[in-house]
SEMAR-379594 format. One record per residue (C-alpha): residue number from 1; residue in one letter; chain; x, y, z. Coordinates in Angstrom, 3 decimals, m for minus. Layout:
BEGIN
PT   pos   code   unit       east      north         up
PT   NUM      A      A          X          Y          Z
...
//
This chain:
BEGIN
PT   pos   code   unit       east      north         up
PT     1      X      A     67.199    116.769     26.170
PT     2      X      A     70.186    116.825     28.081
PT     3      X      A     68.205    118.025     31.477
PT     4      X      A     65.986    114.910     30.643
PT     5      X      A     69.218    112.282     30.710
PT     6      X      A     70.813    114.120     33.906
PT     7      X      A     66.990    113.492     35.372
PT     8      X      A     66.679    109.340     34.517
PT     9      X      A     70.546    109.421     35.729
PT    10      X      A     70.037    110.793     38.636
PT    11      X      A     67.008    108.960     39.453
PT    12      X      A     68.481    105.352     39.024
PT    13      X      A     71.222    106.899     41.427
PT    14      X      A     68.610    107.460     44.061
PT    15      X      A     67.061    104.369     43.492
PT    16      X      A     70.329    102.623     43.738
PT    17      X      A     71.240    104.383     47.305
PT    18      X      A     67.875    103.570     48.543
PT    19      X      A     68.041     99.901     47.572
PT    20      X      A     71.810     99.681     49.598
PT    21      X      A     70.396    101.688     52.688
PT    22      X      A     67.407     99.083     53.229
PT    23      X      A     69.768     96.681     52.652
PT    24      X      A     72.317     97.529     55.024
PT    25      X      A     69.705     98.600     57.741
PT    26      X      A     68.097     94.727     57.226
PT    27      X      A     71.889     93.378     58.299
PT    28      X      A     71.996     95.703     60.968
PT    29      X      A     68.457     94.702     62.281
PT    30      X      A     69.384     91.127     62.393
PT    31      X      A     72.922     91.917     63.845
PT    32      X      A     70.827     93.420     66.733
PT    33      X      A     69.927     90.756     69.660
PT    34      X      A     68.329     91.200     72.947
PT    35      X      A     70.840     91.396     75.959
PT    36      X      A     71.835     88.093     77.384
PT    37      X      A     69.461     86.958     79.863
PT    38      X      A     70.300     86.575     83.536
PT    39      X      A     71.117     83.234     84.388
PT    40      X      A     69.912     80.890     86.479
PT    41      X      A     70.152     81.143     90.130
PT    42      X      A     72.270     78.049     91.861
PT    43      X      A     72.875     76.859     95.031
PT    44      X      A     73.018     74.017     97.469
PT    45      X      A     72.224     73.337    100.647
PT    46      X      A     73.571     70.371    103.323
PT    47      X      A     72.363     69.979    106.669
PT    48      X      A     71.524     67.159    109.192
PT    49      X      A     69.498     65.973    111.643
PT    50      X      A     71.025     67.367    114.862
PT    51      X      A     70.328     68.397    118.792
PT    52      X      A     70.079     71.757    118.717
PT    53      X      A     71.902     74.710    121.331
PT    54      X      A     71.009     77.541    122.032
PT    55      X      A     68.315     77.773    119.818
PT    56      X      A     70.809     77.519    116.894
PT    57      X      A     70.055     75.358    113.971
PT    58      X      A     73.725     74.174    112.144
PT    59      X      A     73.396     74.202    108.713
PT    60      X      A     76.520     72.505    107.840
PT    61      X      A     77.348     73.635    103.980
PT    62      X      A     75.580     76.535    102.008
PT    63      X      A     76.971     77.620     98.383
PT    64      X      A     75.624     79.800     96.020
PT    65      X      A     76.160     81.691     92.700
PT    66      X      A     74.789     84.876     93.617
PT    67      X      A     73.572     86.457     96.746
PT    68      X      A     70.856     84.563     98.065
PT    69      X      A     68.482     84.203    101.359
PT    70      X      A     68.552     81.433    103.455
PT    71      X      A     64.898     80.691    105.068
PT    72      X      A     63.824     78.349    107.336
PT    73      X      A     60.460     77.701    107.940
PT    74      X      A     58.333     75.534    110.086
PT    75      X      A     57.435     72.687    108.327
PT    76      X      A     54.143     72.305    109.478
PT    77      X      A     51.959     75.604    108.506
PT    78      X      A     55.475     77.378    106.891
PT    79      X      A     55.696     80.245    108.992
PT    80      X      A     59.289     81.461    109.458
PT    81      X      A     61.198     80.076    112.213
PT    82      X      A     64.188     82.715    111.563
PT    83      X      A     64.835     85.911    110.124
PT    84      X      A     65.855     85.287    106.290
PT    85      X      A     70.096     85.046    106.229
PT    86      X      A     72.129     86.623    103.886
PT    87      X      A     74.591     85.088    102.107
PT    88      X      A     76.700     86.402     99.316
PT    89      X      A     77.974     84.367     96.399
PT    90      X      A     81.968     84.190     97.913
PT    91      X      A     80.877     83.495    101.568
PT    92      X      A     80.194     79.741    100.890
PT    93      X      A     79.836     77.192    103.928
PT    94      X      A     78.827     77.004    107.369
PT    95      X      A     75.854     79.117    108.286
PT    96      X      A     74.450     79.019    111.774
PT    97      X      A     70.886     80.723    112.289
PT    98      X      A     69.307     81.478    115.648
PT    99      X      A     65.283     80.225    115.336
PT   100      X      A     63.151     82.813    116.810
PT   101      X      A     59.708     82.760    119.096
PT   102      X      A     58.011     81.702    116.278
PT   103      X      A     59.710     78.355    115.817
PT   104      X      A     58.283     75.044    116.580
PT   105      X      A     60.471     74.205    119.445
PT   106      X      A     57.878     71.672    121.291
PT   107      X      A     61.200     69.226    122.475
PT   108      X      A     58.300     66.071    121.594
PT   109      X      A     60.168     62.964    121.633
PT   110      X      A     59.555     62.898    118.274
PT   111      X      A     61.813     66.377    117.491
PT   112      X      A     60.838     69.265    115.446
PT   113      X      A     60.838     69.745    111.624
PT   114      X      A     62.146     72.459    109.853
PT   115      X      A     62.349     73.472    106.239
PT   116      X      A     65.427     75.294    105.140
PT   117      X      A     65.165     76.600    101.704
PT   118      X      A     67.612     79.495     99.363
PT   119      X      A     66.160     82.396     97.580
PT   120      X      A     68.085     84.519     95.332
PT   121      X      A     68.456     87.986     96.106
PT   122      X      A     67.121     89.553     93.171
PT   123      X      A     69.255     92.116     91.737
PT   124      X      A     66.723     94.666     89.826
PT   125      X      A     63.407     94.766     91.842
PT   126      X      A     62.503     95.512     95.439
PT   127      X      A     65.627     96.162     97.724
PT   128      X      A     69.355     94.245     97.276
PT   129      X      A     70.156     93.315    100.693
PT   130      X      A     66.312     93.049    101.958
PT   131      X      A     64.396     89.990    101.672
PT   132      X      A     60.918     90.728     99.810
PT   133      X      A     58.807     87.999    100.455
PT   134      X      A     57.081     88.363     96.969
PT   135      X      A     60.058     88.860     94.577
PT   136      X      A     62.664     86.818     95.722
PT   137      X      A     62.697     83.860     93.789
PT   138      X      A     63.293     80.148     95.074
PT   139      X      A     66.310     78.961     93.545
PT   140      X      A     65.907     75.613     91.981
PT   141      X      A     67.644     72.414     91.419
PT   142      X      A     68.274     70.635     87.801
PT   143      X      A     65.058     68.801     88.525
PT   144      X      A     62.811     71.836     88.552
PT   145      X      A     62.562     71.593     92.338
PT   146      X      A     62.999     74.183     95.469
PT   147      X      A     66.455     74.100     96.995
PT   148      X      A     64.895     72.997     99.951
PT   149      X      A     66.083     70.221    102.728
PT   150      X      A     63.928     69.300    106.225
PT   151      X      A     65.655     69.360    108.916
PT   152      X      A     64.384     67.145    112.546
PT   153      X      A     65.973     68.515    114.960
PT   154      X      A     65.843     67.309    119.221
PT   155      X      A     66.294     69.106    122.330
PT   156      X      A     69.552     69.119    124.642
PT   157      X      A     68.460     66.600    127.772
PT   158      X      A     69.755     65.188    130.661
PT   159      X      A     68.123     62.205    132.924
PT   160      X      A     68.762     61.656    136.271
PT   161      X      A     65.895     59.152    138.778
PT   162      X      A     65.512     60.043    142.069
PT   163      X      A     67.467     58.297    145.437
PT   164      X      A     70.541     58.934    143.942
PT   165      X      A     73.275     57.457    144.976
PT   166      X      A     76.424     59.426    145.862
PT   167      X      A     79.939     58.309    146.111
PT   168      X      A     82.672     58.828    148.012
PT   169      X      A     83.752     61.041    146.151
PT   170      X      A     80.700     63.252    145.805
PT   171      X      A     79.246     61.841    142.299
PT   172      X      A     76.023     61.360    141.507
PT   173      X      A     75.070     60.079    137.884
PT   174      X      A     72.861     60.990    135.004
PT   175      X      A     72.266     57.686    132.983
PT   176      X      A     71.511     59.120    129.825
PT   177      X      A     73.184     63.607    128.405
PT   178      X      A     72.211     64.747    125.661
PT   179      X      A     74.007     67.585    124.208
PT   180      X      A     74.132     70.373    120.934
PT   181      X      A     77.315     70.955    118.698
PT   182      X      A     79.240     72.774    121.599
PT   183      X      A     79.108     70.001    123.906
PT   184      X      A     78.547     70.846    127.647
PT   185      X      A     78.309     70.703    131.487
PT   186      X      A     75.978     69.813    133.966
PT   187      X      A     75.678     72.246    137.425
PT   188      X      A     73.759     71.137    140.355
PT   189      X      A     72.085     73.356    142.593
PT   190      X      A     70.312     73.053    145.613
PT   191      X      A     66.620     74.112    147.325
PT   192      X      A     66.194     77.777    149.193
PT   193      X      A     63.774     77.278    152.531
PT   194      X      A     60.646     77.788    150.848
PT   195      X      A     61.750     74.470    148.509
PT   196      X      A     62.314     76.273    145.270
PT   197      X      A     65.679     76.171    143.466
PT   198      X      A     68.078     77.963    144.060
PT   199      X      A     69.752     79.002    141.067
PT   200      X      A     71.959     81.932    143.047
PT   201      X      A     74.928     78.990    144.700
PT   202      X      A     75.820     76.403    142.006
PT   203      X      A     76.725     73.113    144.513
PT   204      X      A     78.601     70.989    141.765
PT   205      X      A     79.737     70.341    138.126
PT   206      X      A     80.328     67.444    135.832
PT   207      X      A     83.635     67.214    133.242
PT   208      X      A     83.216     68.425    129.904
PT   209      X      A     80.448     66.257    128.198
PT   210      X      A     81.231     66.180    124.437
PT   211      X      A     78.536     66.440    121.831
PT   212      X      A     76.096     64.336    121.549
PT   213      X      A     74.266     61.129    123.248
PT   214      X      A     76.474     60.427    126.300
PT   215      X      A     75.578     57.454    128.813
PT   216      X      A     76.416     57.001    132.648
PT   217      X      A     77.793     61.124    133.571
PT   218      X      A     78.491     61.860    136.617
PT   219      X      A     78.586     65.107    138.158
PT   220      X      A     80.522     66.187    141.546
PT   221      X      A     79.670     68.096    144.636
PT   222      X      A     82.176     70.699    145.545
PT   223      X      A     84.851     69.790    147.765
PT   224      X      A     83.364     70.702    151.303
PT   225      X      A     79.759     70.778    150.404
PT   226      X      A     77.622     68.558    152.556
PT   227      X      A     74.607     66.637    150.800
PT   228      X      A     71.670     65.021    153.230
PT   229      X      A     69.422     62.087    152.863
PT   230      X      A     66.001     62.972    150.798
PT   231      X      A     67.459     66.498    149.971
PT   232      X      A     66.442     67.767    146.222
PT   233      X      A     68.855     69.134    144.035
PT   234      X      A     68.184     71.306    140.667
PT   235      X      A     70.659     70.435    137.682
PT   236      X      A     70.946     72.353    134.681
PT   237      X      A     73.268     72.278    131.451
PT   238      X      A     75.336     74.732    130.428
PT   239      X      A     76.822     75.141    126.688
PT   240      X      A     80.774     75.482    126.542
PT   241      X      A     80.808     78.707    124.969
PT   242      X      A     84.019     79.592    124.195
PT   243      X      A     84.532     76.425    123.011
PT   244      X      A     87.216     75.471    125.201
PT   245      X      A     86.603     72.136    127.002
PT   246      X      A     86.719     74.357    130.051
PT   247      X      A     84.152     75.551    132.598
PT   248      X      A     84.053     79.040    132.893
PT   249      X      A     80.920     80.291    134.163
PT   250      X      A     82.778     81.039    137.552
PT   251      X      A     85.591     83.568    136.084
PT   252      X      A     86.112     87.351    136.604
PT   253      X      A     87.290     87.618    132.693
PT   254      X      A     84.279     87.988    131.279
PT   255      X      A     84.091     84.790    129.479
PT   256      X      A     81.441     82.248    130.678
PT   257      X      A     79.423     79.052    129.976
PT   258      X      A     75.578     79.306    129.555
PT   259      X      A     72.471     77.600    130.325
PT   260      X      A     71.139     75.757    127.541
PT   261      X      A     68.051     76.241    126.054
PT   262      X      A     65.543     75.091    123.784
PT   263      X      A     62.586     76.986    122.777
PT   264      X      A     61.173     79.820    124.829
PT   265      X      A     59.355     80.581    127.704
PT   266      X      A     56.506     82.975    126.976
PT   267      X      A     55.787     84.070    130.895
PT   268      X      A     59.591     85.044    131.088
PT   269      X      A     60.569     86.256    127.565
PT   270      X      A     63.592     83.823    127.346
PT   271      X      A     64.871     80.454    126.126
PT   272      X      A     63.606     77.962    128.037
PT   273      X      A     66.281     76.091    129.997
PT   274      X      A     66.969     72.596    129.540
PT   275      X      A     65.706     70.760    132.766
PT   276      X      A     66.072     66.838    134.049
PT   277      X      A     64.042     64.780    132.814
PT   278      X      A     64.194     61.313    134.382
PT   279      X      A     61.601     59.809    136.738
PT   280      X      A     61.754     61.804    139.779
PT   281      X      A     59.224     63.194    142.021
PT   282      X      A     60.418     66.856    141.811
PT   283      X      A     60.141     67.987    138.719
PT   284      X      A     62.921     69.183    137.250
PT   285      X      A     64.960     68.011    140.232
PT   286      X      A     66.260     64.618    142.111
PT   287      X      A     67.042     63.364    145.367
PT   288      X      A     69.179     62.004    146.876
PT   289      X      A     68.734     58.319    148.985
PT   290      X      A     69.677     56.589    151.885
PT   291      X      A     72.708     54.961    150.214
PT   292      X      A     75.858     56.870    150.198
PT   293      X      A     74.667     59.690    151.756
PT   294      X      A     77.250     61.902    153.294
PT   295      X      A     79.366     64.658    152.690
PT   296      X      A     81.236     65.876    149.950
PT   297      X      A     84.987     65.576    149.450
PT   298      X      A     86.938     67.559    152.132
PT   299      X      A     83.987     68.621    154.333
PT   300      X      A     84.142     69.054    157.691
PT   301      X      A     82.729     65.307    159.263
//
């Protein structure tokens, strides 16, 4: 009798432990939640319109809130225009990218469009620190829309017509410069004897031109050249690179000013340099007329 009772007390102590394990497993269970999702990528991007240099498209304020890719694209069949750009979530700002061979770079009156758009770099597939094409997302705005802005952007010129005049003191003008965001200079150069330009013995520079559409520059023969009647000169513009207001193409330190260039030039592999443009029967070049022909400043008369 007394095995029986120890048995039925027993048992509703089981029962009784049982009952409080399920329990307490149930609280546990719904004190168990999945780990907190990643968040949303972020980012902004602001850019303008702009003349470009050296190839370089200005993208004047990036931030993000992770590492992310900046792409650009051209916007008419979205091929890349640049290799993707890294930027990580504490380097917000400026971002300059150099557009590649691939880019759209026609220099159409009309300017060239290009999409610039962020990606996130994601942190758990493919490669951190590689852009993958396929799993790299978009990052989007609060309107469910690609962080994405077109940019137009125009070709560095300079127009100078033919007959130039030249003044006393060895100027001849371009009516209308335009430059990228370095600002620039304009060298002149003159013909070899077979009539091709000759690019070896620069002839004369303009003053800093500042960024931008400039009207009316003038450029100067160096002191002692001499100029002739119906002779063709060659100009081309140069970036100021450092950006120093200062030509210094000519220097032994190292440090010099560039031709400009927009686009590329398949036959040579190279940017393709920025050439005048006005109405002149040379391309690429001018001459200069009957009126105020002479020499330049200090040249033996």
């Amino acid at each position: 009798m007394k095995s029986m009772m120890n048995f039925e007390k027993y048992s509703k102590y089981f029962f009784i432990l049982a009952l409080s394990v399920g329990m307490a497993s149930c609280d546990n269970d719904d004190d168990v939640t999945d780990p907190d999702p990643m968040p949303d990528a972020t980012g902004t991007i602001t850019a303008s319109d702009q003349t470009l240099s050296g190839n370089t498209l200005v993208i004047e304020d990036v931030t993000v809130g992770q590492d992310s890719w900046v792409v650009v694209r051209n916007t008419d069949d979205q091929t890349m225009a640049a290799e993707p750009y890294l930027i990580e979530d504490d380097e917000d700002g400026e971002v300059r990218i150099e557009l590649n061979e691939d880019a759209n770079l026609t220099g159409d009156a009309d300017g060239d469009d290009f999409d610039v758009s962020l990606y996130s770099d994601n942190p758990t597939e493919g490669t951190p620190g590689t852009y993958d094409e396929s799993i790299d997302d978009p990052i989007m705005d609060a309107n469910d829309a690609d962080v994405t802005q077109t940019v137009n952007t125009t070709a560095p010129s300079i127009y100078a017509d033919d007959d130039q005049m030249v003044t006393e003191e060895g100027d001849v003008m371009f009516s209308n410069v335009n430059t990228g965001s370095t600002g620039g200079y304009i060298g002149l150069y003159g013909e070899n004897e077979d009539g091709t330009p000759n690019y070896e013995e620069q002839v004369g520079v303009s003053e800093y031109i500042q960024p931008g559409a400039s009207e009316n520059v003038t450029a100067r023969f160096n002191e002692g050249y001499g100029y002739e009647t119906g002779q063709t000169y060659y100009p081309r513009l140069y970036t100021d690179n450092p950006a120093d207001q200062s030509y210094t193409y000519y220097t032994s330190d190292g440090a010099e000013d560039i031709p400009e260039t927009y686009g590329y030039d398949p036959t040579l592999g190279t940017g393709r340099f920025v050439r005048n443009s006005g109405t002149t029967a040379t391309p690429g070049g001018f001459t200069v007329g009957n009126t105020g022909v002479g020499t330049g400043p200090g040249a033996d008369m």
